[in-house]
mmCIF file of the N, C-alpha and C atoms, coordinates in Angstrom:
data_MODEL
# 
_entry.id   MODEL 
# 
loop_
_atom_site.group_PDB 
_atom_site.id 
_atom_site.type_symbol 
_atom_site.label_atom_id 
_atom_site.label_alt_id 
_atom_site.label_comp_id 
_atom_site.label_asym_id 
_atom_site.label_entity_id 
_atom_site.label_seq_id 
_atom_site.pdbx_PDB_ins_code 
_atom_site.Cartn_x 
_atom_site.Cartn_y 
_atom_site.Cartn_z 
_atom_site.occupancy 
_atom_site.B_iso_or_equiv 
_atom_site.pdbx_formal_charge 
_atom_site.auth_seq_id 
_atom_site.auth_comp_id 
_atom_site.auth_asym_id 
_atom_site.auth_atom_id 
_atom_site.pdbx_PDB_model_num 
ATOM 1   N N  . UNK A 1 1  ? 37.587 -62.895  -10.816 1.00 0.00 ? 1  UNK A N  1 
ATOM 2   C CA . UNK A 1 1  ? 38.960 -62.503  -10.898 1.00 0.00 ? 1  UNK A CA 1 
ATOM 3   C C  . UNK A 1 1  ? 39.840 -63.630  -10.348 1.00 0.00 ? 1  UNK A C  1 
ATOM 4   N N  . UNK A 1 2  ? 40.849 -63.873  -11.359 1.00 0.00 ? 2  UNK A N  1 
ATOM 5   C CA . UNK A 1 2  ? 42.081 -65.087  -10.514 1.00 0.00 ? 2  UNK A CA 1 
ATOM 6   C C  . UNK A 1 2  ? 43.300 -64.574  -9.830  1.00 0.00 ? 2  UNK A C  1 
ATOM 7   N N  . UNK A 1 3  ? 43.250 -64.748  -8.959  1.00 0.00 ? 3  UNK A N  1 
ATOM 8   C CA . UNK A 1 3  ? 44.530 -64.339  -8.630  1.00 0.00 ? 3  UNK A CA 1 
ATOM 9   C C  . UNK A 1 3  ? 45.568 -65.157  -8.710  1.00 0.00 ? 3  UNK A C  1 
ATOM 10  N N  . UNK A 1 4  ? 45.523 -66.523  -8.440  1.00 0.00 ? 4  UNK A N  1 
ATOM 11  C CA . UNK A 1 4  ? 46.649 -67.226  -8.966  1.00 0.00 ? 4  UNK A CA 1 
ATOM 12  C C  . UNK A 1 4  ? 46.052 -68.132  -9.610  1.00 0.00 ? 4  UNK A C  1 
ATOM 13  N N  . UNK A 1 5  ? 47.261 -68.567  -10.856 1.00 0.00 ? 5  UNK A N  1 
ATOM 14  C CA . UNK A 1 5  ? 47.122 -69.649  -11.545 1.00 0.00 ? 5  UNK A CA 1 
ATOM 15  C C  . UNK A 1 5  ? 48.147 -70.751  -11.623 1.00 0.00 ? 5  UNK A C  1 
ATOM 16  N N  . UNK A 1 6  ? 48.094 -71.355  -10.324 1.00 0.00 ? 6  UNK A N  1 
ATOM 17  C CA . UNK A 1 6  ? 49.270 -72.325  -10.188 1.00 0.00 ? 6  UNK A CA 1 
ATOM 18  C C  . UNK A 1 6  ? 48.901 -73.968  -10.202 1.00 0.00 ? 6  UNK A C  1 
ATOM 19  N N  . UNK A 1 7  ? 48.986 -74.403  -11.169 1.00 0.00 ? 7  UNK A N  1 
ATOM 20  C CA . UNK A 1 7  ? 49.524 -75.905  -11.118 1.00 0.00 ? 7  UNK A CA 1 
ATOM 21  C C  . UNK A 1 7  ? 50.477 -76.436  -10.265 1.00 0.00 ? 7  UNK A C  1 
ATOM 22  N N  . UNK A 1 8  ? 50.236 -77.595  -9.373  1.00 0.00 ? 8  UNK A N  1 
ATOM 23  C CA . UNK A 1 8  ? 51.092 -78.517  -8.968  1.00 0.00 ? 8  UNK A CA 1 
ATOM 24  C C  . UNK A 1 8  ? 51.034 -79.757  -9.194  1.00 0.00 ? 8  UNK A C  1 
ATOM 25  N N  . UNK A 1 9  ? 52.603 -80.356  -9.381  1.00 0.00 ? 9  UNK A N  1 
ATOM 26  C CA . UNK A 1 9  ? 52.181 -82.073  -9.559  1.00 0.00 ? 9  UNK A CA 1 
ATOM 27  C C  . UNK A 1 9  ? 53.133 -82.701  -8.669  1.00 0.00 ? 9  UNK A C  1 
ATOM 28  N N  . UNK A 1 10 ? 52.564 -83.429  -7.982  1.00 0.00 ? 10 UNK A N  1 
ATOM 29  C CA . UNK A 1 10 ? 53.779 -84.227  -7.273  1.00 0.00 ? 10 UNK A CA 1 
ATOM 30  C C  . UNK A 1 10 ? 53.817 -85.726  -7.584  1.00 0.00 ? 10 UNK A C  1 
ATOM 31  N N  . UNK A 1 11 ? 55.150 -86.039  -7.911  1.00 0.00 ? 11 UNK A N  1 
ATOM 32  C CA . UNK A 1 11 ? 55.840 -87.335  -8.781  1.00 0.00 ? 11 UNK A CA 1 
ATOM 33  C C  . UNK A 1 11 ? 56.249 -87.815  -7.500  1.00 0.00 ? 11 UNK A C  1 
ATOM 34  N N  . UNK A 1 12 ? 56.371 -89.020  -7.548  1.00 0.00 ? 12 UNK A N  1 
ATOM 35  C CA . UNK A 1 12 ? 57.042 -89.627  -6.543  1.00 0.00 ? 12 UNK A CA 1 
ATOM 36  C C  . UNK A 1 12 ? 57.449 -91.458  -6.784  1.00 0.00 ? 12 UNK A C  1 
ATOM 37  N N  . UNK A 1 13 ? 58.713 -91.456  -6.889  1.00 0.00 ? 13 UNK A N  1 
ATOM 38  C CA . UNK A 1 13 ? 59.580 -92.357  -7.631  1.00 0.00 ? 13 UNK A CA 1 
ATOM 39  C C  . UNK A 1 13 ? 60.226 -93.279  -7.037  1.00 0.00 ? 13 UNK A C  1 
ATOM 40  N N  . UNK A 1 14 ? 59.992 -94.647  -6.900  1.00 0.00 ? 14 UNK A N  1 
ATOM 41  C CA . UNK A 1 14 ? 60.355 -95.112  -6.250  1.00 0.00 ? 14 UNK A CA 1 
ATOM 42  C C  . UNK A 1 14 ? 61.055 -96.639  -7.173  1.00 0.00 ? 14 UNK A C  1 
ATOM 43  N N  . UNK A 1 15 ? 62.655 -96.711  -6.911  1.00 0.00 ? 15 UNK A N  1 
ATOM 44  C CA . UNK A 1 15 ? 63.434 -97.772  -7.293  1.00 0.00 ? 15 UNK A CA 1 
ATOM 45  C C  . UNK A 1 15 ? 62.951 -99.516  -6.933  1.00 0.00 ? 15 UNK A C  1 
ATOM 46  N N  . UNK A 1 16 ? 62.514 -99.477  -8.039  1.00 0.00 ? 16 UNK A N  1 
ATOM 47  C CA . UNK A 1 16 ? 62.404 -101.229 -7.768  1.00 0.00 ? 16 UNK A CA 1 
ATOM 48  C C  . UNK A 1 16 ? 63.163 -102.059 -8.872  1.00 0.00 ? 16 UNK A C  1 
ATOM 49  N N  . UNK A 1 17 ? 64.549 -102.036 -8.655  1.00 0.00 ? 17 UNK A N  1 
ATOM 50  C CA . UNK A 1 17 ? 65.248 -102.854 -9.289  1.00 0.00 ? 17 UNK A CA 1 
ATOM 51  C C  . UNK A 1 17 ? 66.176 -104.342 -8.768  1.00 0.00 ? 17 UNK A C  1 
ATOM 52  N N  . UNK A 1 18 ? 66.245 -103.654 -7.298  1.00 0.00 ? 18 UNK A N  1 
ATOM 53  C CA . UNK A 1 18 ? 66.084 -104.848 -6.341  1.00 0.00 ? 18 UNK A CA 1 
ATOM 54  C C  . UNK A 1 18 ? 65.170 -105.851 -6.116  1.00 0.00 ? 18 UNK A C  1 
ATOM 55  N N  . UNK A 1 19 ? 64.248 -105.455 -6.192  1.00 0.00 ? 19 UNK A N  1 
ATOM 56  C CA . UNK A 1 19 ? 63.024 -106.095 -5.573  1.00 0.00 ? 19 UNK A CA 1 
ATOM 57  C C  . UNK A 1 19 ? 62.553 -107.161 -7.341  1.00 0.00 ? 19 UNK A C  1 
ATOM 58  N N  . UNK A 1 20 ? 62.598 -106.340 -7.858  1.00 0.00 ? 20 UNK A N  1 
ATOM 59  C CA . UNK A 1 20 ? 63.194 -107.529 -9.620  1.00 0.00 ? 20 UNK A CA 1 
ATOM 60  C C  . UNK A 1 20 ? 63.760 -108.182 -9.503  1.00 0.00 ? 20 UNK A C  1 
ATOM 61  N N  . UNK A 1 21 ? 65.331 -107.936 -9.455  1.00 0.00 ? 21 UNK A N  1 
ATOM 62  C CA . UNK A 1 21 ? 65.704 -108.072 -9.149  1.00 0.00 ? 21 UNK A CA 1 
ATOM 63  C C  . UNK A 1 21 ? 65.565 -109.996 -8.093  1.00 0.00 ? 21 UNK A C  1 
ATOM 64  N N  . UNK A 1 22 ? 65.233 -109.782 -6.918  1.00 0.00 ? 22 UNK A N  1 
ATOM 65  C CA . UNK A 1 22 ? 65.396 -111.126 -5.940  1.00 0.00 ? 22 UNK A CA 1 
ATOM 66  C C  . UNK A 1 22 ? 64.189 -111.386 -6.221  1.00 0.00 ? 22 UNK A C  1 
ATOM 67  N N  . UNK A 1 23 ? 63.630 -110.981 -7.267  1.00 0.00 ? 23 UNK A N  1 
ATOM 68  C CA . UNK A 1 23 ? 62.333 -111.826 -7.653  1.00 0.00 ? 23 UNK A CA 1 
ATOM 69  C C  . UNK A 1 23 ? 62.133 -112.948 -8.543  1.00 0.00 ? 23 UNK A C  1 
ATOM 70  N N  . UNK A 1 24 ? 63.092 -112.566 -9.704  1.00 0.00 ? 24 UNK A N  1 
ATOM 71  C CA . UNK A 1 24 ? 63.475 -113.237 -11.025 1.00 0.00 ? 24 UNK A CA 1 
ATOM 72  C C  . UNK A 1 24 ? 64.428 -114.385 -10.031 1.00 0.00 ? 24 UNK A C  1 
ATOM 73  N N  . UNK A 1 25 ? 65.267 -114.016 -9.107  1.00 0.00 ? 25 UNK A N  1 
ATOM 74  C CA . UNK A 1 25 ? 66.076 -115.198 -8.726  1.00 0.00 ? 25 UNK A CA 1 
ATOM 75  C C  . UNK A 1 25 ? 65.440 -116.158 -7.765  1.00 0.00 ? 25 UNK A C  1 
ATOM 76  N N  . UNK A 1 26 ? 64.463 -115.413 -6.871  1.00 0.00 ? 26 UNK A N  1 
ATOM 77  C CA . UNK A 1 26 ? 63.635 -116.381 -6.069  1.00 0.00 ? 26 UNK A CA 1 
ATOM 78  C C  . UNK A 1 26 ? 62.578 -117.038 -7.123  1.00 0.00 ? 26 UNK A C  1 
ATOM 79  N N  . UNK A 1 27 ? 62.420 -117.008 -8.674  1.00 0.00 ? 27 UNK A N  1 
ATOM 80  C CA . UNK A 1 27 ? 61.439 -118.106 -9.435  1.00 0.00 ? 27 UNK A CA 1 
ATOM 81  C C  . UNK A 1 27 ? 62.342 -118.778 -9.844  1.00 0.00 ? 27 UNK A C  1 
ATOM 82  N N  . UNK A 1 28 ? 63.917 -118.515 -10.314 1.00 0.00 ? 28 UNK A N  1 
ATOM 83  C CA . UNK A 1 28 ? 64.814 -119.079 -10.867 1.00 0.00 ? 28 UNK A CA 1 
ATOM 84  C C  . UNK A 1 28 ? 64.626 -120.272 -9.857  1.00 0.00 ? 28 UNK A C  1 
ATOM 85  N N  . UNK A 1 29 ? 64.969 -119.710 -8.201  1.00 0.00 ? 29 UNK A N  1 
ATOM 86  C CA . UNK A 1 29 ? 65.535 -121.147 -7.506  1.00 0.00 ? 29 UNK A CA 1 
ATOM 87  C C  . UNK A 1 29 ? 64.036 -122.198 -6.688  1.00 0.00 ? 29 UNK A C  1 
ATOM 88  N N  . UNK A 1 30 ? 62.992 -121.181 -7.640  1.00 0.00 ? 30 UNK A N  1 
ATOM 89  C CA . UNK A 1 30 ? 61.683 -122.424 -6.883  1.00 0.00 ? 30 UNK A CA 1 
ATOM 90  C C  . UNK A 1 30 ? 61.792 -123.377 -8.634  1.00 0.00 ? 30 UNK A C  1 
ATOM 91  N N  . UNK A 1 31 ? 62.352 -122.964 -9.548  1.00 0.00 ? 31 UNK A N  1 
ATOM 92  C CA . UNK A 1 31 ? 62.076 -123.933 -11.114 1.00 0.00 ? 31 UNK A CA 1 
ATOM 93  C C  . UNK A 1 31 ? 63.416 -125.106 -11.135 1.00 0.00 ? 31 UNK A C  1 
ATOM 94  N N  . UNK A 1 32 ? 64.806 -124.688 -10.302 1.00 0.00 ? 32 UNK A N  1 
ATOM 95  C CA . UNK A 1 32 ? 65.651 -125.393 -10.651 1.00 0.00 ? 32 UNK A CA 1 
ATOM 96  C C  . UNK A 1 32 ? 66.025 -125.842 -9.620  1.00 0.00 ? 32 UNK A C  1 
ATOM 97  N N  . UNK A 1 33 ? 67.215 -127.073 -9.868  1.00 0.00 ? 33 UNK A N  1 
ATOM 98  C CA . UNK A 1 33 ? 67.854 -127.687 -8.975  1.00 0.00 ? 33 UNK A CA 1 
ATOM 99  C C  . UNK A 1 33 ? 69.123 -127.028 -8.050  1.00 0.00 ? 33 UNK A C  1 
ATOM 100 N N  . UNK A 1 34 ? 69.200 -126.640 -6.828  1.00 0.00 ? 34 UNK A N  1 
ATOM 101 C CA . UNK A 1 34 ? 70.239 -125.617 -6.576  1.00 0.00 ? 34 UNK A CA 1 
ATOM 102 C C  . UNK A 1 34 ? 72.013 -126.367 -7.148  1.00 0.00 ? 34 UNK A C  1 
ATOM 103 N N  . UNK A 1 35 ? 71.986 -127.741 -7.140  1.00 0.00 ? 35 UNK A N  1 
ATOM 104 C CA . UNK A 1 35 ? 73.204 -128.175 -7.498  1.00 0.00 ? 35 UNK A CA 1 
ATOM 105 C C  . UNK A 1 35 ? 73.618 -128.451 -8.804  1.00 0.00 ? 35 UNK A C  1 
ATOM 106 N N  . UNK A 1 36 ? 72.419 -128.446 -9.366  1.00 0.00 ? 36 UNK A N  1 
ATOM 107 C CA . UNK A 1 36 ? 73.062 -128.707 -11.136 1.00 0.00 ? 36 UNK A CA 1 
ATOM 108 C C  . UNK A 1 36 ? 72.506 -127.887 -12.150 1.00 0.00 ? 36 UNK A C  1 
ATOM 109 N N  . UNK A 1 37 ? 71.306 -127.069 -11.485 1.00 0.00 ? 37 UNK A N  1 
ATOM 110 C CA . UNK A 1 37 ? 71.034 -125.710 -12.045 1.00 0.00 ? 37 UNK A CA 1 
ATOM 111 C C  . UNK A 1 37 ? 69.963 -126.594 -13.273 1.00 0.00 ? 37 UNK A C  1 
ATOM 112 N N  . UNK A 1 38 ? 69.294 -127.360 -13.359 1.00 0.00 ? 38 UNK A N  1 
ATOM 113 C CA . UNK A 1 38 ? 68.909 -127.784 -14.162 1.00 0.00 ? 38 UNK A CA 1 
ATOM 114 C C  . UNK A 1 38 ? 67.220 -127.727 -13.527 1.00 0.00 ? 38 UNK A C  1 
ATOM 115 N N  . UNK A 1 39 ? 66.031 -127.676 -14.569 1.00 0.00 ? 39 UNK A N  1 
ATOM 116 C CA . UNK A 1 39 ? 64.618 -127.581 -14.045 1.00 0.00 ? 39 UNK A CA 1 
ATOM 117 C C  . UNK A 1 39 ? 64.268 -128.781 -13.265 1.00 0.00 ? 39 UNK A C  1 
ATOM 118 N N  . UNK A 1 40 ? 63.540 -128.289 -12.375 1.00 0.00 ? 40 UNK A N  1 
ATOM 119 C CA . UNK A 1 40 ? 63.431 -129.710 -10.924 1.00 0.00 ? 40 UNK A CA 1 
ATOM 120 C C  . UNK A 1 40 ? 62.210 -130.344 -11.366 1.00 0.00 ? 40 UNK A C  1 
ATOM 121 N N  . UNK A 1 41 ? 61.847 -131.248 -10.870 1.00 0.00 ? 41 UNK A N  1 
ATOM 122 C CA . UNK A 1 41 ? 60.524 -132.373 -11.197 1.00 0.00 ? 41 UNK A CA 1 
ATOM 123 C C  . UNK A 1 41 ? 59.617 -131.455 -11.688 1.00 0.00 ? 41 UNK A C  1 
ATOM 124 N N  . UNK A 1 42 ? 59.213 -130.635 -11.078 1.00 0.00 ? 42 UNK A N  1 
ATOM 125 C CA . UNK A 1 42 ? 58.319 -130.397 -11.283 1.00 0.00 ? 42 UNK A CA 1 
ATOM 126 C C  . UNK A 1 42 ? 57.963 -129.316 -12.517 1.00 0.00 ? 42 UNK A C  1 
ATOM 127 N N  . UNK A 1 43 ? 59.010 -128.685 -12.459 1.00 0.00 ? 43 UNK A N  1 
ATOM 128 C CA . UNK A 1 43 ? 59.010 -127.520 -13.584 1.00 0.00 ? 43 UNK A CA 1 
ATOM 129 C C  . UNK A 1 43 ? 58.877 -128.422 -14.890 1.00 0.00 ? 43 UNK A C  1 
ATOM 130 N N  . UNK A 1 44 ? 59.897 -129.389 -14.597 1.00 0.00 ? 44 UNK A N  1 
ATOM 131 C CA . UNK A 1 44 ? 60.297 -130.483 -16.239 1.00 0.00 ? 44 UNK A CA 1 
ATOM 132 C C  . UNK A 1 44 ? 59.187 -130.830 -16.621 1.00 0.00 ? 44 UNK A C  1 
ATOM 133 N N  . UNK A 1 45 ? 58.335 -131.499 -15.690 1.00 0.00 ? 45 UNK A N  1 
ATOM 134 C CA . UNK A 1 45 ? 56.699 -131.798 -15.756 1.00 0.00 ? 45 UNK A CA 1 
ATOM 135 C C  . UNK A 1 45 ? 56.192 -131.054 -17.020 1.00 0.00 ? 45 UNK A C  1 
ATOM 136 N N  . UNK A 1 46 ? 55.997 -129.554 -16.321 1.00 0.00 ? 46 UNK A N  1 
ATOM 137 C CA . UNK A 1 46 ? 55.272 -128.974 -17.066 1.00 0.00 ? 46 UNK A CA 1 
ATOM 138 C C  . UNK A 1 46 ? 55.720 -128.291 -18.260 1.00 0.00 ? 46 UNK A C  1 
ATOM 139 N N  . UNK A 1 47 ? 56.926 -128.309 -18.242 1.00 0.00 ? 47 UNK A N  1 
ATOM 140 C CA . UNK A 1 47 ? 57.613 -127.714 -20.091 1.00 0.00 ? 47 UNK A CA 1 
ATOM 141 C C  . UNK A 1 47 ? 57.524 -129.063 -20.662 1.00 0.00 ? 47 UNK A C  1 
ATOM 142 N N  . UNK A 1 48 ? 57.439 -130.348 -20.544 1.00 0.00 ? 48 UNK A N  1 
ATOM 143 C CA . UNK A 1 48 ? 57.400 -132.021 -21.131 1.00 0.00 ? 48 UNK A CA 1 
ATOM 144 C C  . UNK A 1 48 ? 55.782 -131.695 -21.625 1.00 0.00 ? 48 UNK A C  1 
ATOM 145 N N  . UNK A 1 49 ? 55.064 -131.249 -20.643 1.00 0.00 ? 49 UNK A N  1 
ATOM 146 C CA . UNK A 1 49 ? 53.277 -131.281 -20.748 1.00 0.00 ? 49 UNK A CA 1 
ATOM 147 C C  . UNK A 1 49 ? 53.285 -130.379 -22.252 1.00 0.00 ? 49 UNK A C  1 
ATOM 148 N N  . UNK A 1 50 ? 53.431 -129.378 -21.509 1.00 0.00 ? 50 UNK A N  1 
ATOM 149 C CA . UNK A 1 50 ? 53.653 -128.435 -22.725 1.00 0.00 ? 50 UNK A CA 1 
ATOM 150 C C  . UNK A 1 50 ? 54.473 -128.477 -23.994 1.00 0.00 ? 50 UNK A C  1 
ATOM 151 N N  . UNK A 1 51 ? 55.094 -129.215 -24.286 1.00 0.00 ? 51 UNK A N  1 
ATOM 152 C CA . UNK A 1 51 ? 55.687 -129.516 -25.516 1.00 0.00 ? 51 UNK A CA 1 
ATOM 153 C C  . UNK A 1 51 ? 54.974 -130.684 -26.094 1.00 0.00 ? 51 UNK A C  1 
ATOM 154 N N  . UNK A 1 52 ? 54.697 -131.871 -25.285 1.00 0.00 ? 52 UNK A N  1 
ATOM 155 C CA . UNK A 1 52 ? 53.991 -132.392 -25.618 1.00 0.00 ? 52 UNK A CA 1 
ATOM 156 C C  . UNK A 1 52 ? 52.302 -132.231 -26.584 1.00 0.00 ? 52 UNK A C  1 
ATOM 157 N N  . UNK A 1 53 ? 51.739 -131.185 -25.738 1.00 0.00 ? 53 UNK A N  1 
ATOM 158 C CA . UNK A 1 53 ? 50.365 -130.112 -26.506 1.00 0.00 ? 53 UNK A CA 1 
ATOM 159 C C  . UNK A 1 53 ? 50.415 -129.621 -27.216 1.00 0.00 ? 53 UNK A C  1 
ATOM 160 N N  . UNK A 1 54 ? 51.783 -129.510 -27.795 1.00 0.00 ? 54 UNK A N  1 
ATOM 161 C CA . UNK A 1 54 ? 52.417 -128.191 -29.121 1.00 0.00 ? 54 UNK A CA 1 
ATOM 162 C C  . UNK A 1 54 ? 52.284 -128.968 -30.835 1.00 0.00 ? 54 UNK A C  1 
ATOM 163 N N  . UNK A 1 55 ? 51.510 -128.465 -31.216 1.00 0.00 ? 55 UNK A N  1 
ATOM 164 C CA . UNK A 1 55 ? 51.345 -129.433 -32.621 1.00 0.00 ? 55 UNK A CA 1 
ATOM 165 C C  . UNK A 1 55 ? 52.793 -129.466 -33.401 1.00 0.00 ? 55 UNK A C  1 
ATOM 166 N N  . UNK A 1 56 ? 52.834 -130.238 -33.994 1.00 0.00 ? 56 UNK A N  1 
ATOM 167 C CA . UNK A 1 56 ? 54.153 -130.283 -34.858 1.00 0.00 ? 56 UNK A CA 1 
ATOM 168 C C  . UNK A 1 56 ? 55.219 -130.883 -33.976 1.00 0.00 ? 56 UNK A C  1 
ATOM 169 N N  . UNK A 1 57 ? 55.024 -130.780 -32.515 1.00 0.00 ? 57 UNK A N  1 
ATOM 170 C CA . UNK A 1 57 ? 56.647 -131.307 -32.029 1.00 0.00 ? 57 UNK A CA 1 
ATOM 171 C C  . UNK A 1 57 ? 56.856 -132.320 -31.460 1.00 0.00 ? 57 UNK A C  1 
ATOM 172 N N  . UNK A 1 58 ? 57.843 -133.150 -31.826 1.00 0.00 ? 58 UNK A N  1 
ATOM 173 C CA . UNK A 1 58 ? 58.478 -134.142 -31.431 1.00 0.00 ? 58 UNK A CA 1 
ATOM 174 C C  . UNK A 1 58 ? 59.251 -133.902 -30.465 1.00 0.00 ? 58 UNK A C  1 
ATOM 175 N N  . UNK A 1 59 ? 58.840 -134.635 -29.300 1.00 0.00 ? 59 UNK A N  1 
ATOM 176 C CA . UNK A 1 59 ? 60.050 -134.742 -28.108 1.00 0.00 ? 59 UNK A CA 1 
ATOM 177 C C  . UNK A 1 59 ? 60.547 -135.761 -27.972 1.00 0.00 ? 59 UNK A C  1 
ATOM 178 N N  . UNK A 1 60 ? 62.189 -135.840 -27.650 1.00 0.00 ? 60 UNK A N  1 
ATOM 179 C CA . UNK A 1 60 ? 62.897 -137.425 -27.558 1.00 0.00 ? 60 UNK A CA 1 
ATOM 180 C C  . UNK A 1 60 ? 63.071 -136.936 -25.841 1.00 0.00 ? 60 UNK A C  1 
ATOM 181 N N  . UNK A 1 61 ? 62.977 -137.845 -25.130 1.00 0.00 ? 61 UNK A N  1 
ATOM 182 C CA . UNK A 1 61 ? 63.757 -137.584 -23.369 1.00 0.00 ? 61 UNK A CA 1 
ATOM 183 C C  . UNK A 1 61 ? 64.378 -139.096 -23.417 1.00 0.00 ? 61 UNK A C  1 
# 
């Protein structure tokens, strides 16, 4: 015999749009230059590497 038939679910929700948020901007400011906003040595490096490996493309710098 049942005497009860109760389901429970517990949700629990937690906002991470901040934390995205200063995440996307803390990779923004480890890839670029803080004064001219442009990719720093090292990032340039590796999008130059990588374009370079890409069949078909021509890079002028």
């Amino acid at each position: 015999m049942v005497l009860y038939n109760i389901r429970l679910m517990l949700c629990i929700i937690h906002d991470i749009t901040e934390e995205v948020h200063l995440k996307k901007e803390l990779e923004f400011s480890a890839a670029h230059d803080p004064l001219t906003g442009l990719l720093n040595r090292r990032e340039f490096t590796v999008w130059l590497r990588r374009q370079l490996l890409s069949p078909g493309v021509i890079v002028c710098c």
